[in-house]
N, C-alpha and C positions, 0 to 999 in steps of 0.2 A: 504494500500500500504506500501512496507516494503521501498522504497526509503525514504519515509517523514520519516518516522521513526528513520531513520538511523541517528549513531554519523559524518558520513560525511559527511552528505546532511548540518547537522547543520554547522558545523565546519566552509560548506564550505560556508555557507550564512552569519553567523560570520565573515568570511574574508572578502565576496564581501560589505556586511554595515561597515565595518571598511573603508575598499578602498573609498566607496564612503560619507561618512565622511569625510575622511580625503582630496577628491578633495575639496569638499565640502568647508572644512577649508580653503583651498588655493586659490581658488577663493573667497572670504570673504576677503582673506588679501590682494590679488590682486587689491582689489575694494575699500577698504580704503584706502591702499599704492594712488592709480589713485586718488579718490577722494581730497584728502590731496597735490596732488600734481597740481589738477583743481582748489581748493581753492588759493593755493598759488601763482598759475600762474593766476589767476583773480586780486588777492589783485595789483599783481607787474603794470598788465597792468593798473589799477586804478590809479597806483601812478606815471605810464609813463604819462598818460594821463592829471593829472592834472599839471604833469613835465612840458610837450607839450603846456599847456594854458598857463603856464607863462612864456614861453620861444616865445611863441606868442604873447604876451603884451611887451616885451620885443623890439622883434621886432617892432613892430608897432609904439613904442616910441621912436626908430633910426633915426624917420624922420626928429625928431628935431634936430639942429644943436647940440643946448648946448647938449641933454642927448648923442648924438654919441660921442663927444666928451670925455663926463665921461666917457664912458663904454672903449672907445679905453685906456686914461688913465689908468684904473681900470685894464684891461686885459692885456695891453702891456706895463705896468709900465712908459708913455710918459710922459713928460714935454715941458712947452712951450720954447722958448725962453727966454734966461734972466731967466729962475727963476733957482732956486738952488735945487737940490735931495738931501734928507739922506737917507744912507744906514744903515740900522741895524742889528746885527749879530741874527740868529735866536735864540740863548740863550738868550737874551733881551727880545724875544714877550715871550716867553713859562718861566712861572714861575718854579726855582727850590724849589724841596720839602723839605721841612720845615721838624724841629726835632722831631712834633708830628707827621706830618701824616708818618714819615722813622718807628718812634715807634708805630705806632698802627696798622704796620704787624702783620700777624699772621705770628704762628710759620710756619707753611704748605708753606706761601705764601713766606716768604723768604727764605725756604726751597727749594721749587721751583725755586726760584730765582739763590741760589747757583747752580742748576744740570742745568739748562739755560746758566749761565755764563760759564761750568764748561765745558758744550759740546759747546760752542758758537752758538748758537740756533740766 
């Protein structure tokens, strides 16, 4: 048969295995992109969940007077009667940086730093 034979027949079989190749390819990446994204959306739910147990312990230990008391405290900054609050400026909790750690920038990092400040990022 002179069709087999033919530079077109090839050419054009050439074309349709490249085509279906190259689906081929894209469903492959399709399928790790989803997979990688099943992974990640399992990991989050795992860490919701164990989030979820100790915000349920949490709860459960509200029944006591003293621990509601802490947590209202802790959460709404309260005070009883009679006692005294200090207020501290947040420059006080958060340490400023020292003259080794400003010098053991690299050049890149404070480079970076300048075009940050420079576009005010």
């Amino acid at each position: 048969m002179k069709v087999f034979s033919s530079k077109w027949f090839f050419c054009l079989l050439a074309v349709i295995l490249l085509l279906m190749a190259w689906l081929l390819y894209k469903q492959l990446i399709a399928k790790n992109y989803l997979q990688t994204k099943l992974n990640n959306l399992e990991a989050k739910v795992s860490s919701l969940d164990k989030e979820n147990k100790l915000l349920e312990q949490e709860a459960e230990g509200l029944d006591d007077p003293d621990r509601l008391e802490e947590a209202s405290r802790r959460l709404y900054v309260l005070k009883k009667p009679g006692e005294q609050a200090m207020v501290m400026p947040e420059e006080l909790l958060v340490p400023s940086p020292t003259p080794e750690t400003v010098s053991q920038q690299s050049f890149f990092g404070a480079f970076w730093q300048k075009i940050k400040t420079f576009f005010s990022f």
